[in-house]
GUKOLKE-132254 format. One line per field, with one value per atom (N, C-alpha, C): residue in one letter; atom name; z, y, x. Coordinates in steps of 0.05 Angstrom, whole numbers, plus 5000, padded with zeros to 4 digits. Layout:
% GUKOLKE-132254
residuo	[A ...]
atomo	[CA ...]
c3	[Z ...]
c2	[Y ...]
c1	[X ...]
This chain:
% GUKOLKE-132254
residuo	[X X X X X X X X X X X X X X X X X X X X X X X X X X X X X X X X X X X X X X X X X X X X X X X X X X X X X X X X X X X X X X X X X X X X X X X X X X X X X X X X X X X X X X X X X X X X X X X X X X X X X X X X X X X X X X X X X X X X X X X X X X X X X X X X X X X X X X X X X X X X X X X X X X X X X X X X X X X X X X X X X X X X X X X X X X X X X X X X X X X X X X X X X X X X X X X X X X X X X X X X X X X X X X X X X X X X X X X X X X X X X X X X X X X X X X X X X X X X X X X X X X X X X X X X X X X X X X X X X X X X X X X X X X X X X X X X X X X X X X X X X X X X X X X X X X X X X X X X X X X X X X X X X X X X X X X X X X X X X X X X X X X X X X X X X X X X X X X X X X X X X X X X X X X X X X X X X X X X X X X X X X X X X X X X X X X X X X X X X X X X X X X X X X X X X X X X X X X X X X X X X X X X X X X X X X X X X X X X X X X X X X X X X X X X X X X X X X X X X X X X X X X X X X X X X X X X X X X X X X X X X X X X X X X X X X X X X X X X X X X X X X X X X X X X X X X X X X X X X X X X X X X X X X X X X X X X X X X X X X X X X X X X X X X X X X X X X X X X X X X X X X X X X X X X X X X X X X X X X X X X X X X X X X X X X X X X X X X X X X X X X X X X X X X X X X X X X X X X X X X X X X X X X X X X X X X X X X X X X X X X X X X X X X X X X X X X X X X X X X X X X X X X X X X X X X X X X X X X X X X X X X X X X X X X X X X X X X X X X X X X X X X X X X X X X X X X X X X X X X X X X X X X X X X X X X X X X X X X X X X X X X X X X X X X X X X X X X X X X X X X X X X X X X X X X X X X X X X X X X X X X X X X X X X X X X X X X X X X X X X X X X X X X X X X X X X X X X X X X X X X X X X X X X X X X X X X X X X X X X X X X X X X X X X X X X X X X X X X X X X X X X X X X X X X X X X X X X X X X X X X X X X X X X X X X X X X X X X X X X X X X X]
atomo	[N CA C N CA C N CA C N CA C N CA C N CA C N CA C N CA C N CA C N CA C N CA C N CA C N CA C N CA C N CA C N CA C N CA C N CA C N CA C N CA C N CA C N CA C N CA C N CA C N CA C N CA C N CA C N CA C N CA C N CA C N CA C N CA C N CA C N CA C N CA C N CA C N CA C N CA C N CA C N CA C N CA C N CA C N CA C N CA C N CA C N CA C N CA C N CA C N CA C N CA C N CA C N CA C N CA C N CA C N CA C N CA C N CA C N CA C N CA C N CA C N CA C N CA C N CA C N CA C N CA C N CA C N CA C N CA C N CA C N CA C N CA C N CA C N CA C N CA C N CA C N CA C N CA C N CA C N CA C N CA C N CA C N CA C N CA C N CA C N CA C N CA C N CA C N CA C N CA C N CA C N CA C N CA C N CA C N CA C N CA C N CA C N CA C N CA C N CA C N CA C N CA C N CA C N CA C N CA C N CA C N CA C N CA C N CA C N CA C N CA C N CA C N CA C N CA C N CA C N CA C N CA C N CA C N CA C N CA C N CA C N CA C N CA C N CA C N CA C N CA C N CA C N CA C N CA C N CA C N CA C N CA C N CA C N CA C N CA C N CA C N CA C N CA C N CA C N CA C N CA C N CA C N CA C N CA C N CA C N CA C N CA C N CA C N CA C N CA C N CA C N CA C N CA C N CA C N CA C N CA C N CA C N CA C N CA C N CA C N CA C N CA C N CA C N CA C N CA C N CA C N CA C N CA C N CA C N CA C N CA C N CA C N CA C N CA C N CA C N CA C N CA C N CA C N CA C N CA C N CA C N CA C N CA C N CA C N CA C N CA C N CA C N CA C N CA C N CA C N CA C N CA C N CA C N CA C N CA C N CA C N CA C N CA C N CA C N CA C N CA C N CA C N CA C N CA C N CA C N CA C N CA C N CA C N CA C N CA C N CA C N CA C N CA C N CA C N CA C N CA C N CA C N CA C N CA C N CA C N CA C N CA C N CA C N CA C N CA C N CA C N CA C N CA C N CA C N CA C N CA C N CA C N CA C N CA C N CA C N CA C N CA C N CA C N CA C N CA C N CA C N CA C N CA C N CA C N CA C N CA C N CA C N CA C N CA C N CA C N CA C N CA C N CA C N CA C N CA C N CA C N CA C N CA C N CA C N CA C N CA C N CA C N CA C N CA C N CA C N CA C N CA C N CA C N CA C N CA C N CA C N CA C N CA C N CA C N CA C N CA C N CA C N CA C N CA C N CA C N CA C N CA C N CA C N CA C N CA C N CA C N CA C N CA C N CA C N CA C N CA C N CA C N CA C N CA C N CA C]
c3	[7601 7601 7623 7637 7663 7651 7657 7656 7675 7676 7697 7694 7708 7703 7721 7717 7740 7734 7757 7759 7752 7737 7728 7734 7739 7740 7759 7780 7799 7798 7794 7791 7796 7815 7819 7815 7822 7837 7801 7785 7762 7769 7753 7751 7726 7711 7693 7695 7676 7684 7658 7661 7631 7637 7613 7614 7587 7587 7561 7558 7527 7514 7520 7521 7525 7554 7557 7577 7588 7606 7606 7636 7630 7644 7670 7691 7713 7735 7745 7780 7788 7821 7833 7847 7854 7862 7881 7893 7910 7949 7938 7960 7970 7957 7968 7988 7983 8014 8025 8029 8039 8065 8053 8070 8081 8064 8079 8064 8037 8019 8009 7988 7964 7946 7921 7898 7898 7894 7898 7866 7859 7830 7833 7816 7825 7839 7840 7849 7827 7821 7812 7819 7792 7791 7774 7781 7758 7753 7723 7721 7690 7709 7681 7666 7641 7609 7603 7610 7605 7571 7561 7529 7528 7500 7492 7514 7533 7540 7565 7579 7596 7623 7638 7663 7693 7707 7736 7745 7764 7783 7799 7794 7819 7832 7835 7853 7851 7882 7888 7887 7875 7888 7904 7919 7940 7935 7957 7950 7967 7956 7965 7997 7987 7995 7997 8012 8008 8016 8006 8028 8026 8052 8054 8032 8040 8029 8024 7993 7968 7968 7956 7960 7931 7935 7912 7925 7914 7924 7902 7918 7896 7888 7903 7892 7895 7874 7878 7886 7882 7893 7895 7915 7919 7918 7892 7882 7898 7917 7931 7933 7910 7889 7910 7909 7927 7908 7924 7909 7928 7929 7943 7927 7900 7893 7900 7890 7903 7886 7905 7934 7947 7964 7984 8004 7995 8011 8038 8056 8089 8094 8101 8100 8120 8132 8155 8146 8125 8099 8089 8086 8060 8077 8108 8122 8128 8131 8147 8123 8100 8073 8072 8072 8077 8087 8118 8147 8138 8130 8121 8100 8087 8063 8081 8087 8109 8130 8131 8150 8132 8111 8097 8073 8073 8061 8031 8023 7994 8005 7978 7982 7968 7965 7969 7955 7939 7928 7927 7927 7934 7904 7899 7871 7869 7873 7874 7846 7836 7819 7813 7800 7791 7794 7784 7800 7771 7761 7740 7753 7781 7799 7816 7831 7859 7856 7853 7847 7871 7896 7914 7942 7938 7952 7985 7986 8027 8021 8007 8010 8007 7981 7977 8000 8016 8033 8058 8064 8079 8087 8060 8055 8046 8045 8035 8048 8068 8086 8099 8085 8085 8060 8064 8047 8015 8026 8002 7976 7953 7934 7924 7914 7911 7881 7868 7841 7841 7820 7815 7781 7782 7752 7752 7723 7717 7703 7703 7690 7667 7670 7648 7636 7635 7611 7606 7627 7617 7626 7650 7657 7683 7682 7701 7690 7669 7656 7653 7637 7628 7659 7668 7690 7715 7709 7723 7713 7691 7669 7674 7676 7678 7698 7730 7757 7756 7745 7753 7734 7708 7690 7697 7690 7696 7727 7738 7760 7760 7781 7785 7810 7810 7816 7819 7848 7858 7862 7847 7855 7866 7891 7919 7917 7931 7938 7937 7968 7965 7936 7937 7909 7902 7876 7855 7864 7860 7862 7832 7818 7790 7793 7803 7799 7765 7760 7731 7711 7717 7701 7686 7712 7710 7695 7700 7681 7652 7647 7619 7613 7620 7617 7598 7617 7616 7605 7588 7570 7560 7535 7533 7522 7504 7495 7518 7539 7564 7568 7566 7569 7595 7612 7641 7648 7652 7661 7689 7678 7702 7711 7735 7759 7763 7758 7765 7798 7805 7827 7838 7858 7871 7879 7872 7885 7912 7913 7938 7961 7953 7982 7973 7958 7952 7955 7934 7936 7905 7893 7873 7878 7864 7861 7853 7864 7865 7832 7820 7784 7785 7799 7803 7825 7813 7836 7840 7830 7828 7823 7839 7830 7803 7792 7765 7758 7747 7741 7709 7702 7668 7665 7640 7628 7605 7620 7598 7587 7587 7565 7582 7565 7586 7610 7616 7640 7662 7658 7678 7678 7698 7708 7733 7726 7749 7764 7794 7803 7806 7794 7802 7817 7843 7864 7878 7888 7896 7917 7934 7944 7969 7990 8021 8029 8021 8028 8035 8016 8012 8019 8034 8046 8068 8079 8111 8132 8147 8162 8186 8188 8194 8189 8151 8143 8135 8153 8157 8187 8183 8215 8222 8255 8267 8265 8270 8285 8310 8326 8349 8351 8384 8387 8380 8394 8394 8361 8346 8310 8310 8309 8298 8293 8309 8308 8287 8277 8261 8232 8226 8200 8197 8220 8216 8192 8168 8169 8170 8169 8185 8209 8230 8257 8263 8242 8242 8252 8241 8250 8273 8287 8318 8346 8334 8351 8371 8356 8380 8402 8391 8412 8433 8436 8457 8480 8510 8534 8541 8541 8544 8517 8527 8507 8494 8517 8512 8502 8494 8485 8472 8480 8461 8442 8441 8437 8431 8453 8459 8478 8504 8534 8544 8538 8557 8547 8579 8573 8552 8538 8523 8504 8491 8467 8444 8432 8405 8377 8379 8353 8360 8384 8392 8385 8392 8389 8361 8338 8310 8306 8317 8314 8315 8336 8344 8322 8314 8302 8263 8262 8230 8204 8233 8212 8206 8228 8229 8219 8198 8201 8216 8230 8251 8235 8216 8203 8210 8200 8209 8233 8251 8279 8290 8273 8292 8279 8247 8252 8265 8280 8288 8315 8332 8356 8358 8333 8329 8325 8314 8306 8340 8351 8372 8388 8388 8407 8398 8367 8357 8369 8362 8367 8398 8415 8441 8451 8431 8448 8431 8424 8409 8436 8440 8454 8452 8457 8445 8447 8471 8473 8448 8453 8427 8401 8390 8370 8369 8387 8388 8405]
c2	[6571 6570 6552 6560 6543 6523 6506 6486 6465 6465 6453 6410 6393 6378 6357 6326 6296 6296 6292 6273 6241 6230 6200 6183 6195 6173 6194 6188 6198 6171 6180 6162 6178 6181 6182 6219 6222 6254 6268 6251 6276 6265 6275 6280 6281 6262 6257 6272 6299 6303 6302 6291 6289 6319 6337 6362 6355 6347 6332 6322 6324 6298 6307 6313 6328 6308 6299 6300 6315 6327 6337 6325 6326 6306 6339 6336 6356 6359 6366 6366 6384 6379 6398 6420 6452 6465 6456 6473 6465 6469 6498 6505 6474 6458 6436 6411 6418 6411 6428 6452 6464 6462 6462 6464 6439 6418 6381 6374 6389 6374 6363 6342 6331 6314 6327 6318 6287 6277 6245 6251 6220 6217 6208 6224 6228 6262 6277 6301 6313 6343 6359 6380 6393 6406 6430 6453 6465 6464 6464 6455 6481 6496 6502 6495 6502 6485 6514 6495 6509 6510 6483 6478 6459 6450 6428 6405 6386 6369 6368 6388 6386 6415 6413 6429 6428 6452 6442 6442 6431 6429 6459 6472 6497 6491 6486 6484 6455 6448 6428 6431 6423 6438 6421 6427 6421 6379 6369 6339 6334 6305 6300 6284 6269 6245 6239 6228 6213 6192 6179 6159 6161 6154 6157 6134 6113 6087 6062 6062 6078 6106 6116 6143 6152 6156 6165 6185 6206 6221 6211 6232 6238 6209 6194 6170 6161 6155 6155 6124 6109 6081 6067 6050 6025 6006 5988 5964 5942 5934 5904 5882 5873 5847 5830 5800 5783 5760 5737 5708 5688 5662 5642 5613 5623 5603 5608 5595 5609 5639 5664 5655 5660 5646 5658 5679 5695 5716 5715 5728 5729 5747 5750 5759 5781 5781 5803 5818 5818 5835 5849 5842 5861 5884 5872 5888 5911 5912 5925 5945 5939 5964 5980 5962 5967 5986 5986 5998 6030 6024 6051 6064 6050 6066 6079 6069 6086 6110 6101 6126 6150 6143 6159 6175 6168 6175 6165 6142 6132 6111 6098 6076 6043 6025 6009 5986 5960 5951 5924 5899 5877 5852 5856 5844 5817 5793 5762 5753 5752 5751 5715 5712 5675 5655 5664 5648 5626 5627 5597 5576 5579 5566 5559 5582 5579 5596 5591 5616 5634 5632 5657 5662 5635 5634 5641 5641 5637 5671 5690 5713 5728 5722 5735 5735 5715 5710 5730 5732 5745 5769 5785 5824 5819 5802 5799 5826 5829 5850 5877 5881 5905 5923 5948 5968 5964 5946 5943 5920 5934 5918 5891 5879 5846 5838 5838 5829 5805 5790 5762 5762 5760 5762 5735 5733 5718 5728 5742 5755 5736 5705 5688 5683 5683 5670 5702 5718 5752 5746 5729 5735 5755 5766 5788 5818 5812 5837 5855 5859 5885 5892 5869 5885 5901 5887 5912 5936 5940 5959 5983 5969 5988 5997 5981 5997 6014 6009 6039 6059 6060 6076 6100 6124 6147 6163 6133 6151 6138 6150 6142 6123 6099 6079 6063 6055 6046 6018 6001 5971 5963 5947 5940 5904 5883 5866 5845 5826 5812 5803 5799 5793 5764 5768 5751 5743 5758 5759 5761 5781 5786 5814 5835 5856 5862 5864 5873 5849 5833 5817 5822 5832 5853 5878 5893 5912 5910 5882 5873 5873 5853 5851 5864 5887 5916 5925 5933 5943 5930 5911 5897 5905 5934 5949 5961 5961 5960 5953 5924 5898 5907 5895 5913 5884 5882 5855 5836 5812 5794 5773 5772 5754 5730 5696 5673 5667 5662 5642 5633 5625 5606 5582 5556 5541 5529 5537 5531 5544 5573 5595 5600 5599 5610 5646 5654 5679 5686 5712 5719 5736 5746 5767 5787 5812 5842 5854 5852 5869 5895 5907 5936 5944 5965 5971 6010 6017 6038 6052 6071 6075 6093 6082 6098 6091 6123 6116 6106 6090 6072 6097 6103 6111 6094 6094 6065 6079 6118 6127 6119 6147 6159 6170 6173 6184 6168 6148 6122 6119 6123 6120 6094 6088 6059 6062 6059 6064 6038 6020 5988 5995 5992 5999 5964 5979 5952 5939 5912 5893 5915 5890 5902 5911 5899 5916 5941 5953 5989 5997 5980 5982 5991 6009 6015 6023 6018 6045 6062 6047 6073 6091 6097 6120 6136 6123 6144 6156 6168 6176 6151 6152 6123 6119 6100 6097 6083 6100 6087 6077 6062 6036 6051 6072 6089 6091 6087 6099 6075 6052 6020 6017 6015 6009 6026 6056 6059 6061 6046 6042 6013 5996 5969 5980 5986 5992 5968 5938 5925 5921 5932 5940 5966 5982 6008 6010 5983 5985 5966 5954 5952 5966 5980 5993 6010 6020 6045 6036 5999 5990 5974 5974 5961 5972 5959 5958 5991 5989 6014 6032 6057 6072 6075 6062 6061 6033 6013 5992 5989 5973 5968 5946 5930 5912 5890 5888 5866 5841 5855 5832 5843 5864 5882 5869 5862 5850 5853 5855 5865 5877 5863 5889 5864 5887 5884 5868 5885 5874 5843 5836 5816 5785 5796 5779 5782 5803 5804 5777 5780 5753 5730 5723 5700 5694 5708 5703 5703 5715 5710 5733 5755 5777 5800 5785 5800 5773 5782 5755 5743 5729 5719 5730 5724 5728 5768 5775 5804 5818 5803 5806 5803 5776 5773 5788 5802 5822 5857 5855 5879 5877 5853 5853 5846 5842 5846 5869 5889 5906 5932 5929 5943 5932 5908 5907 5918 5924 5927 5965 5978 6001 6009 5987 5993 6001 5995 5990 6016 6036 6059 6085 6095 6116 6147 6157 6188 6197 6210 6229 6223 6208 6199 6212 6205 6211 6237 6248 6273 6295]
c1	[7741 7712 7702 7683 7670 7657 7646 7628 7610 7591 7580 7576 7592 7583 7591 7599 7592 7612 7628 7657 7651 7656 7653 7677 7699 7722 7737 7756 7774 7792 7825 7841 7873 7885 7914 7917 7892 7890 7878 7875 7859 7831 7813 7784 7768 7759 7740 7727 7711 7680 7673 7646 7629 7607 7609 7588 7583 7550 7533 7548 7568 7576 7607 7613 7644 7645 7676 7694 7721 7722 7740 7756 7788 7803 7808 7808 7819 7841 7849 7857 7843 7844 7836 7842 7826 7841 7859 7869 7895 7871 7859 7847 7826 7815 7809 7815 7843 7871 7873 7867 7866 7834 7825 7794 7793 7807 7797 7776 7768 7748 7757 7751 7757 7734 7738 7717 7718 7684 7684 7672 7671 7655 7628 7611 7582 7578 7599 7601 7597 7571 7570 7581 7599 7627 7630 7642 7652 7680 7673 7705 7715 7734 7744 7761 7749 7771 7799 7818 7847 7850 7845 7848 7825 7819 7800 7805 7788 7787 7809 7816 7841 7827 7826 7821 7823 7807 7813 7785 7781 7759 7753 7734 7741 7718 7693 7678 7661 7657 7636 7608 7601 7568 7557 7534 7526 7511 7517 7511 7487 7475 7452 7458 7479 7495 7518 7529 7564 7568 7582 7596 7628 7635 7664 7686 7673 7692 7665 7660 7674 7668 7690 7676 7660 7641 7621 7606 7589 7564 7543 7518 7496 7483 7482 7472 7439 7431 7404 7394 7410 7400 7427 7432 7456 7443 7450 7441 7466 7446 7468 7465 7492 7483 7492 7482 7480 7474 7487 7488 7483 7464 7473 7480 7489 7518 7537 7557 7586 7589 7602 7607 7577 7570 7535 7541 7524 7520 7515 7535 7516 7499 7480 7457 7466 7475 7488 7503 7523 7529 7514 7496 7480 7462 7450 7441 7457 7484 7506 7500 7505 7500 7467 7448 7431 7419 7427 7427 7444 7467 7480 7467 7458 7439 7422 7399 7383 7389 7420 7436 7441 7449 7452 7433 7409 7389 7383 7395 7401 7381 7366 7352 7367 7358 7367 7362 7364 7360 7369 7366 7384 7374 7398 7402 7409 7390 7400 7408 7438 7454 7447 7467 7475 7443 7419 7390 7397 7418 7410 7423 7440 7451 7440 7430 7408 7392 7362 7342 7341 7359 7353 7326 7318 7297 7299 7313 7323 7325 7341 7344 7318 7312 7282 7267 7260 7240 7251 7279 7292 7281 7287 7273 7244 7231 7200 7187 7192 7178 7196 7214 7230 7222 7231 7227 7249 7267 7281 7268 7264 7261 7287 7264 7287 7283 7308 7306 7323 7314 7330 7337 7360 7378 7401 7399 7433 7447 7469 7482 7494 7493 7496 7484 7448 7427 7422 7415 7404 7376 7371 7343 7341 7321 7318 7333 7352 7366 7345 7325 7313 7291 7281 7276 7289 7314 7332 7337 7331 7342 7326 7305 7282 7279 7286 7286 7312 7333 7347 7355 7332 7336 7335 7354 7353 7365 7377 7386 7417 7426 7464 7463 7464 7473 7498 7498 7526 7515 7537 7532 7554 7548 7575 7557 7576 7582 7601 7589 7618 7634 7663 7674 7669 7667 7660 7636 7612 7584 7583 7593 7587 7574 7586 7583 7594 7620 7626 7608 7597 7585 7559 7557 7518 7522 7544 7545 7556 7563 7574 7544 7535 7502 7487 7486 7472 7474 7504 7523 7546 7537 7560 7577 7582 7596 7622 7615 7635 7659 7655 7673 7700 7680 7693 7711 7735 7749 7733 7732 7720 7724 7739 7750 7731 7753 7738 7735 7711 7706 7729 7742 7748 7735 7734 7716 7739 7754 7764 7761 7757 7759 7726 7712 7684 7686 7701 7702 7726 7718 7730 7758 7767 7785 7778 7779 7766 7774 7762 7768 7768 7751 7748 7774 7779 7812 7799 7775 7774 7750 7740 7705 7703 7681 7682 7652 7641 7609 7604 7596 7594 7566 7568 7543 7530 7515 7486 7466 7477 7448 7428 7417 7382 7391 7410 7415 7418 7420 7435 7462 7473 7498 7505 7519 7525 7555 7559 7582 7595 7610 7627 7638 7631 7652 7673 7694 7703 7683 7686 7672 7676 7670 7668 7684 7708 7730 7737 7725 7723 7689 7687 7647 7651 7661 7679 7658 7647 7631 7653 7681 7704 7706 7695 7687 7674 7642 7620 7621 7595 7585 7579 7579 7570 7536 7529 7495 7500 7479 7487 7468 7456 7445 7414 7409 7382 7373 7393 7378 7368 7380 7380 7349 7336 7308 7290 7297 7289 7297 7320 7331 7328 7311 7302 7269 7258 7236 7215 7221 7192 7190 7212 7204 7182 7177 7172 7134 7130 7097 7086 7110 7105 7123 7149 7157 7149 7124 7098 7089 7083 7063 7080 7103 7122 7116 7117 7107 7125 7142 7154 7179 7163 7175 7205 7222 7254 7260 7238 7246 7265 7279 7304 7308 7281 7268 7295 7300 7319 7307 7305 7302 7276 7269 7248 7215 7201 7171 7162 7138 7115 7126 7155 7161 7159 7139 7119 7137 7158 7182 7187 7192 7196 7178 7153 7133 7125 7135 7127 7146 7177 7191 7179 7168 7161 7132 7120 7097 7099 7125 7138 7134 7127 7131 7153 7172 7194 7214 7229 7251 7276 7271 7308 7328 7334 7356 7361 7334 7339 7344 7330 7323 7360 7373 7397 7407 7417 7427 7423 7397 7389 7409 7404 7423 7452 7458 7490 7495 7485 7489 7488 7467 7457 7492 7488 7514 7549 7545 7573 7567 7541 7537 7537 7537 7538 7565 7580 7616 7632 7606 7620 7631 7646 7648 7648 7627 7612 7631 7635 7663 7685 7689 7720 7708 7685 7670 7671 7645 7632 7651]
């Protein structure tokens, strides 16, 4: 019998899919090595049932989205949790995800974790004027919990950051019926040990799904499409309402006279912090080579 439904767990080549309340465990066709596809979780699937609860995957259906590493599709928001207790977040991290979100058409969300430590203030002020929304939670007292709850009710959500931010913490949180294993701090290296070894979407009801993906590690842009230096400027979006008026149209709004982004810097409506990862970035995108690529 066919069935239409979400891959939720991919692990050592089988395939989870939940259709309504049923799961059924899969592999995949063979023809999928064959073509160079392969089913991600968050992929809408048919899957036919051999016996109760046991089948194969035969078709993909068409995705909104992907990303290579983690590999997930179909994602309607990447929540990117961030801390400046231990470990603190570099702010050039979170852009790098960010930035790919925008490449990739997913929106975006930046989640200031541990605020019964450090309320987050330097970050917040950071994205104040980006398109990305900014929430502040503690996954230890449960403040900020239901208003997160409520921004990503109903859609499938991937939460990525550096380790031991408290990614599985937030989703204990959220769902403490879960009880997802969770890695201590180092206060020596300021950084955790990765708990997640594997992407898998949690269902929290109503139709909210959450992806624990591992840390940066598995945050690759090796395995997306590139951006090159020419996108940068428009996946910056509070560059987006002085980029028009720059002295010249190829601004690269780096070195060049009268460019507008520049002087938003200097006057505090653009933030340094953003600004220097825009020109790190332009320069990591400068040293890409088309040909090799394209």
């Amino acid at each position: 019998m066919k069935k239409e439904g979400t891959i939720i767990r991919a692990l050592s080549g089988f395939y989870t899919v939940r259709s309504g309340e049923e799961t059924i465990v899969c592999r995949a066709r063979g023809r999928f090595r064959n073509d160079g596809s392969t089913p991600l979780v968050g992929d809408r699937v048919i899957a036919e049932e051999a016996q109760p609860g046991t089948g194969t995957v035969t078709e993909i259906l068409p995705r909104r989205n992907a990303f290579g590493r983690p590999a997930v599709a179909n994602v309607d928001l990447l929540v990117m949790i961030a801390s400046e207790a231990i470990p603190v977040t570099d702010p050039y991290l979170i852009d790098r995800v960010t930035i790919r979100c925008g490449k990739n058409g997913v929106r975006a969300m930046i989640l200031i974790n541990k605020t019964d430590l450090e309320p987050g203030d330097r970050l917040s002020e950071i994205y104040s004027t980006t398109e990305c929304p900014v929430y502040r939670v503690s996954a230890a007292t449960g403040e900020g919990i239901e208003d997160l709850r409520q921004a990503i009710a109903g859609k499938i959500c991937c939460f990525t950051g550096n380790s031991g931010v408290g990614k599985s913490s937030l989703l204990n949180a959220l769902h403490p019926a879960l009880s997802i294993p969770t890695g201590e701090v180092s206060r020596k290296l300021g950084r955790g040990r990765h708990t997640t070894r594997h992407v898998e979407l949690f269902d929290l009801g109503g139709g909210t799904f959450i992806a624990d993906t591992p840390g940066f590690a598995s945050f690759g842009d090796e395995a997306e499409e590139p951006i090159f230096p020419e996108e940068l400027p428009l996946l910056f979006s509070e560059f987006r309402e002085y980029r028009d008026t720059c002295r010249f149209d190829d601004c690269t709004h780096r070195k060049e006279p009268g460019c507008a982004v520049r002087q938003a810097v200097e006057d505090g409506a653009v933030h340094p912090s953003r600004y220097a990862s825009y020109l790190r970035m332009y320069e990591e995108a400068s040293q890409l080579n088309r040909w090799e690529i394209q």
